[in-house]
N, CA, C and O atoms as CSV, one atom per row, in Angstrom:
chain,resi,resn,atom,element,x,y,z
A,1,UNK,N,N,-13.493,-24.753,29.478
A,1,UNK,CA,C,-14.546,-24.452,28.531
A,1,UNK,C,C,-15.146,-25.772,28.039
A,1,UNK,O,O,-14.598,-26.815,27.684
A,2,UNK,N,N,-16.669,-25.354,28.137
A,2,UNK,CA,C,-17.127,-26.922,27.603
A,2,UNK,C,C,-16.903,-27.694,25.789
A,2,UNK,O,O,-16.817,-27.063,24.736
A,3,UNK,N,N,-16.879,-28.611,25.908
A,3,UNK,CA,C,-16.450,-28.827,24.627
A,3,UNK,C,C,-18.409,-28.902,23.830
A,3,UNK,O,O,-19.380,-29.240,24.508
A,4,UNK,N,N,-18.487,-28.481,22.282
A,4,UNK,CA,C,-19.534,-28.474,21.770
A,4,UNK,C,C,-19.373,-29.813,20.618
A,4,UNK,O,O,-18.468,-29.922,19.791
A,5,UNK,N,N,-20.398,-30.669,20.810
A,5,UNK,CA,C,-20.697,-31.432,19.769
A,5,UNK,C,C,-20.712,-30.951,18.081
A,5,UNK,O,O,-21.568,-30.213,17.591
A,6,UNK,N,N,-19.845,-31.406,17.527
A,6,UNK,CA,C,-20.399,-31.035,15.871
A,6,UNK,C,C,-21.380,-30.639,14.941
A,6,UNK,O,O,-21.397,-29.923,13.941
A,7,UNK,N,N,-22.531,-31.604,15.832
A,7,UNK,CA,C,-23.454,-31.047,15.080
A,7,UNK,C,C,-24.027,-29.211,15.620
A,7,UNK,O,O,-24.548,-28.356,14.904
A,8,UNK,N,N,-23.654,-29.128,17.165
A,8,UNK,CA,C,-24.064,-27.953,18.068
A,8,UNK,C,C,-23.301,-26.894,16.665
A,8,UNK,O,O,-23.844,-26.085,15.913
A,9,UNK,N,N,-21.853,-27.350,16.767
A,9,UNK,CA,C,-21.154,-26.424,16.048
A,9,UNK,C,C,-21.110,-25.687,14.378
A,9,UNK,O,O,-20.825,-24.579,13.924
A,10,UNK,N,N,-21.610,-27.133,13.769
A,10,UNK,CA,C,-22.373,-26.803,12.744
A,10,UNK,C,C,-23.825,-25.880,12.463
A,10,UNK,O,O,-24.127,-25.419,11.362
A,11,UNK,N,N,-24.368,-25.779,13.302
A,11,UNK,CA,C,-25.613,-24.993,14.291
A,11,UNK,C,C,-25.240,-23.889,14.384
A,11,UNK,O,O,-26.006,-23.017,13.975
A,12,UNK,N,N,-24.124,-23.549,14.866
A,12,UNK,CA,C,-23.763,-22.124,15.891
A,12,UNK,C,C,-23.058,-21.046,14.264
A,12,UNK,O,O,-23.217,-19.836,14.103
A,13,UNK,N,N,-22.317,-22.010,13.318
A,13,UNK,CA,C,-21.416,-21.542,12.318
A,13,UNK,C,C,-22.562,-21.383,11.386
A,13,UNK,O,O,-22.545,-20.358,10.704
A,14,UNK,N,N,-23.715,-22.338,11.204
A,14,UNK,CA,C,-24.451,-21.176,10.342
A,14,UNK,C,C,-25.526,-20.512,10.523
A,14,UNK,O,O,-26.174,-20.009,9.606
A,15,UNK,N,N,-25.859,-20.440,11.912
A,15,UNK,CA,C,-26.936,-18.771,12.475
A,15,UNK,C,C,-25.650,-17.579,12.343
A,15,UNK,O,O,-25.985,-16.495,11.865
A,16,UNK,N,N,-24.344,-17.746,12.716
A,16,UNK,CA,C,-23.592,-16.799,12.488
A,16,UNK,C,C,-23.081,-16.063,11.349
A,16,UNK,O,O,-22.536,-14.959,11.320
A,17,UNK,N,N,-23.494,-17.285,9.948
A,17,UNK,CA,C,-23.530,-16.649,8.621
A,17,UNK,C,C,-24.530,-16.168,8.288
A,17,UNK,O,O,-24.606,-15.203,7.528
A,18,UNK,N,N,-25.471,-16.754,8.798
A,18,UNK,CA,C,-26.728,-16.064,8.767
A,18,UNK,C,C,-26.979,-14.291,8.862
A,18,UNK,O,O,-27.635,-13.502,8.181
A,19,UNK,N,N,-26.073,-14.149,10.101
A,19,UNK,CA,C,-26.049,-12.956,10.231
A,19,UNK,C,C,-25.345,-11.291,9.699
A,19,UNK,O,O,-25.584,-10.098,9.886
A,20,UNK,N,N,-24.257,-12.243,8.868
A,20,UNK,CA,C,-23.255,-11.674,7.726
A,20,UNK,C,C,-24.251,-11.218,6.718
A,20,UNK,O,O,-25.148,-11.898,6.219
A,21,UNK,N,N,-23.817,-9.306,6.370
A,21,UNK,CA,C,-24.708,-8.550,5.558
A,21,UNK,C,C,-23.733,-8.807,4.501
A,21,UNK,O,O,-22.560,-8.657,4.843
A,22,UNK,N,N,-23.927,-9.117,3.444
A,22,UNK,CA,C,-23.252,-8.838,2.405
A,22,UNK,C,C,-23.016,-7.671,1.705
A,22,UNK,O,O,-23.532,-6.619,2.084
A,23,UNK,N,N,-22.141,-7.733,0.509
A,23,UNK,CA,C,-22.534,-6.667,0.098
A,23,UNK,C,C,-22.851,-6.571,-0.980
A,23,UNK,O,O,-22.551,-7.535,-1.684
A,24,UNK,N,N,-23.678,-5.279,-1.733
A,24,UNK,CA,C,-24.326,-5.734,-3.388
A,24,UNK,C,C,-22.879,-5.403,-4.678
A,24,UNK,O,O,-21.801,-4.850,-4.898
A,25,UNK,N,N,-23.957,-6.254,-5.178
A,25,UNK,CA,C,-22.860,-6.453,-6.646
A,25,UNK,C,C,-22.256,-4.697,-6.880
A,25,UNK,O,O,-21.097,-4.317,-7.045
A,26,UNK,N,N,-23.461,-3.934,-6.818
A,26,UNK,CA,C,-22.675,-2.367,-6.738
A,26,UNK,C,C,-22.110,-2.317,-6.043
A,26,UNK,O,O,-21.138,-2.955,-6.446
A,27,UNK,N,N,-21.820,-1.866,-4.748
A,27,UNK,CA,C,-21.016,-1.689,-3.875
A,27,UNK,C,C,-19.874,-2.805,-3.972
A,27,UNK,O,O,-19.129,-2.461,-3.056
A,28,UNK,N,N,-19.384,-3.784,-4.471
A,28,UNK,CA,C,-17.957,-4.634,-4.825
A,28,UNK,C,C,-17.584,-4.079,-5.930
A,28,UNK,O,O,-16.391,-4.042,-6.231
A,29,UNK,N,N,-18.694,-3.476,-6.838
A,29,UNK,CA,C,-17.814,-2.965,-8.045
A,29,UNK,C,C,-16.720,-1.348,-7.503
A,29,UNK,O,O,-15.550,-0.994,-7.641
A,30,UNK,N,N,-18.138,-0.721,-6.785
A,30,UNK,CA,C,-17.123,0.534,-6.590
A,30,UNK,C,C,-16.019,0.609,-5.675
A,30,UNK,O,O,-14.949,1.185,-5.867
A,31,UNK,N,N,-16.282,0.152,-4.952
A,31,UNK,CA,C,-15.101,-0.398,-4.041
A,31,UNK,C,C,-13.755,-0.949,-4.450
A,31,UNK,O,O,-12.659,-0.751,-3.925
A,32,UNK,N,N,-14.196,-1.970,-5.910
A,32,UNK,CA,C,-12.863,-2.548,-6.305
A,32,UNK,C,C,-11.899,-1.715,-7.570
A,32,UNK,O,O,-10.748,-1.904,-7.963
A,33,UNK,N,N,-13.413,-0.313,-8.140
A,33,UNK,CA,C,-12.956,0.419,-8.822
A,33,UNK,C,C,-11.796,1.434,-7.789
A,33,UNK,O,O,-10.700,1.734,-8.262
A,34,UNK,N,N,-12.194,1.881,-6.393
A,34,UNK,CA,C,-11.693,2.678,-5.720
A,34,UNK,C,C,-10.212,1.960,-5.253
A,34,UNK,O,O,-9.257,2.643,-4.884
A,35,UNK,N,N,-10.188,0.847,-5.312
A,35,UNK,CA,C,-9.107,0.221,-5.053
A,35,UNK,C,C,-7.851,0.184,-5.939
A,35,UNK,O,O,-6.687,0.017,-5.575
A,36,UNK,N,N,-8.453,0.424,-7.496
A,36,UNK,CA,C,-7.483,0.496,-8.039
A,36,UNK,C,C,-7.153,1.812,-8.581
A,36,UNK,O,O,-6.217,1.897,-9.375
A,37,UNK,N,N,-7.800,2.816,-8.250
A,37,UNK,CA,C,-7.393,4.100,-8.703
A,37,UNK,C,C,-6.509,4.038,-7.088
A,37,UNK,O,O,-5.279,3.997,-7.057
A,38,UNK,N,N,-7.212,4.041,-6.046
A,38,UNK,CA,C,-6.111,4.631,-4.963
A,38,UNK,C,C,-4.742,3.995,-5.327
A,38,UNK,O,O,-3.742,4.700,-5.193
A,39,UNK,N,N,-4.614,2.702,-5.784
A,39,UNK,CA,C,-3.526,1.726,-6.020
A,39,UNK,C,C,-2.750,2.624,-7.688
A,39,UNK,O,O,-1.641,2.190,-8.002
A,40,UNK,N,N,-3.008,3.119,-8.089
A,40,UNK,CA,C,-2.614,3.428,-9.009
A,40,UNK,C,C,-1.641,5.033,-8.767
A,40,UNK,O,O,-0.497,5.271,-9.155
A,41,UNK,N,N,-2.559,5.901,-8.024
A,41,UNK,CA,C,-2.351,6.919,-7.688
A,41,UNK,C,C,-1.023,6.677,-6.877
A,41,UNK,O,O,0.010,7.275,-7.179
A,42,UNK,N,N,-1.083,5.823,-5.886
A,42,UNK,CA,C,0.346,5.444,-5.069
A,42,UNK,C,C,1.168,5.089,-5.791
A,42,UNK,O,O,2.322,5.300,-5.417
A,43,UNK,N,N,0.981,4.460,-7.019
A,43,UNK,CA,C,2.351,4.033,-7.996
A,43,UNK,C,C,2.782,4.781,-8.375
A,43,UNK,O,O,3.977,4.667,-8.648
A,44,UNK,N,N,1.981,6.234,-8.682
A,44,UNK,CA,C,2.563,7.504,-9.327
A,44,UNK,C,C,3.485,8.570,-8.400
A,44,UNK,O,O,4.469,9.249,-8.695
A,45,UNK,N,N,2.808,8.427,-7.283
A,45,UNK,CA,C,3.400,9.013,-6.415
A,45,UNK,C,C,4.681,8.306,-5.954
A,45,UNK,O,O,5.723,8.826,-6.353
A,46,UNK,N,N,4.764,7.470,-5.364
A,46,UNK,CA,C,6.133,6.661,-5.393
A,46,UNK,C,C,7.455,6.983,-6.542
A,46,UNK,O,O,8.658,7.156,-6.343
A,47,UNK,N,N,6.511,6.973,-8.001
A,47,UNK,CA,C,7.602,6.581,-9.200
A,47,UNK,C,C,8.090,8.249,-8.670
A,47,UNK,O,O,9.290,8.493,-8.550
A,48,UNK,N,N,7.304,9.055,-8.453
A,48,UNK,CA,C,7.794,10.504,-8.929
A,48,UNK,C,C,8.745,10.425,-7.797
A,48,UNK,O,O,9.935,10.445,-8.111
A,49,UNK,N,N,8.434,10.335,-6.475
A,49,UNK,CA,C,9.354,10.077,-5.670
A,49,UNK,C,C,10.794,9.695,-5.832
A,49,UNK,O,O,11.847,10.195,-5.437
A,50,UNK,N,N,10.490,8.653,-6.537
A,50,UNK,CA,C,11.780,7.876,-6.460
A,50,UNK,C,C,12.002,8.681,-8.077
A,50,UNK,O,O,13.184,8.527,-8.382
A,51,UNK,N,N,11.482,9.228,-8.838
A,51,UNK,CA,C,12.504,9.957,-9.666
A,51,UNK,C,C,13.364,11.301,-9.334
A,51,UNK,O,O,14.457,11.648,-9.781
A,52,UNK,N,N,12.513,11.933,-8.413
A,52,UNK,CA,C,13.005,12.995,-7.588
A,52,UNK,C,C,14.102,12.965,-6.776
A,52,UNK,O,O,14.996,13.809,-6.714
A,53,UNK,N,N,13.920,11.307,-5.767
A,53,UNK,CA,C,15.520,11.120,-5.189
A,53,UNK,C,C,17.046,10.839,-6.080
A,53,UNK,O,O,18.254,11.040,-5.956
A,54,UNK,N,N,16.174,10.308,-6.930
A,54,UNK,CA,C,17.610,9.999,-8.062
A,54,UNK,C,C,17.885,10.775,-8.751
A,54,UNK,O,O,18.990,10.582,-9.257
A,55,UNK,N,N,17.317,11.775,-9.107
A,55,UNK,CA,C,18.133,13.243,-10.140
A,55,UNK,C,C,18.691,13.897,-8.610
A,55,UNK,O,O,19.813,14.342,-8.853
A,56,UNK,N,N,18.410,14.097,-7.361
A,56,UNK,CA,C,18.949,14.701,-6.373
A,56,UNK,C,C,19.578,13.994,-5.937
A,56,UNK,O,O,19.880,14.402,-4.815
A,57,UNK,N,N,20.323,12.447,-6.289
A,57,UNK,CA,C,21.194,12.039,-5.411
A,57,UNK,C,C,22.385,11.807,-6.763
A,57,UNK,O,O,23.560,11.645,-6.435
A,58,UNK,N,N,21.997,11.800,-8.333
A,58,UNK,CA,C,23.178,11.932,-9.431
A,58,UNK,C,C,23.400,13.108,-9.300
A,58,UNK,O,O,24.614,13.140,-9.097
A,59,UNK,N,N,22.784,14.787,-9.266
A,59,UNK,CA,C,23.062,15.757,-9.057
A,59,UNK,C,C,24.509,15.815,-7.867
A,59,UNK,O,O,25.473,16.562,-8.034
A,60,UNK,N,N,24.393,15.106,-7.006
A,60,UNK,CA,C,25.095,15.222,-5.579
A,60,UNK,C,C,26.506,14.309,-6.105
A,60,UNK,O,O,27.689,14.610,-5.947
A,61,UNK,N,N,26.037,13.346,-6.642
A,61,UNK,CA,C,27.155,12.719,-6.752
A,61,UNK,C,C,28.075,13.456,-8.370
A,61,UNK,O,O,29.281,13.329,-8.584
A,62,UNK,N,N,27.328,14.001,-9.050
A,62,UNK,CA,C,28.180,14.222,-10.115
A,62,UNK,C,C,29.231,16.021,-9.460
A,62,UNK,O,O,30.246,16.548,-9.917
A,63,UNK,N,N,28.380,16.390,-8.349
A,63,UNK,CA,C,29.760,17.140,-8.233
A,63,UNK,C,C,30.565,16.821,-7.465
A,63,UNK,O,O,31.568,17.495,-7.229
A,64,UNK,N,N,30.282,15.701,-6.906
A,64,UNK,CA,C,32.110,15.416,-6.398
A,64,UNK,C,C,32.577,14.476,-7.039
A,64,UNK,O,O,33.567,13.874,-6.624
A,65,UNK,N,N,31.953,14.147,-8.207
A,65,UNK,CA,C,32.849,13.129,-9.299
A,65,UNK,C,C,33.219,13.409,-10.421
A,65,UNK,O,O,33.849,12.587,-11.087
């Protein structure tokens, strides 16, 4: 592969940012709002989880102890 001069490469790296859509200040907000409800929702689900295994695994253990 040919090797590209620096400046070529400096050239090539920003027509290619060039071409990067961003996204609007709305769309990062809802997105980062959706991020933390989904993130939140999984903490709940987990905790219940894991409260559910532990009354069903002291249940188990308190009758054979």
């Amino acid at each position: 592969m040919a090797r590209t001069n620096p400046l070529q490469f400096i050239q090539q790296v920003r027509s290619e940012v060039a071409k990067v859509v961003w996204p609007t200040r709305r769309e990062v907000l809802l997105t980062t709002v959706m991020v933390f409800i989904m993130a939140s929702l999984t903490a709940v689900f987990f905790a219940l989880v894991d409260l559910v295994i532990r009354s069903g695994l002291t249940g188990v253990l308190n009758l054979f102890g």
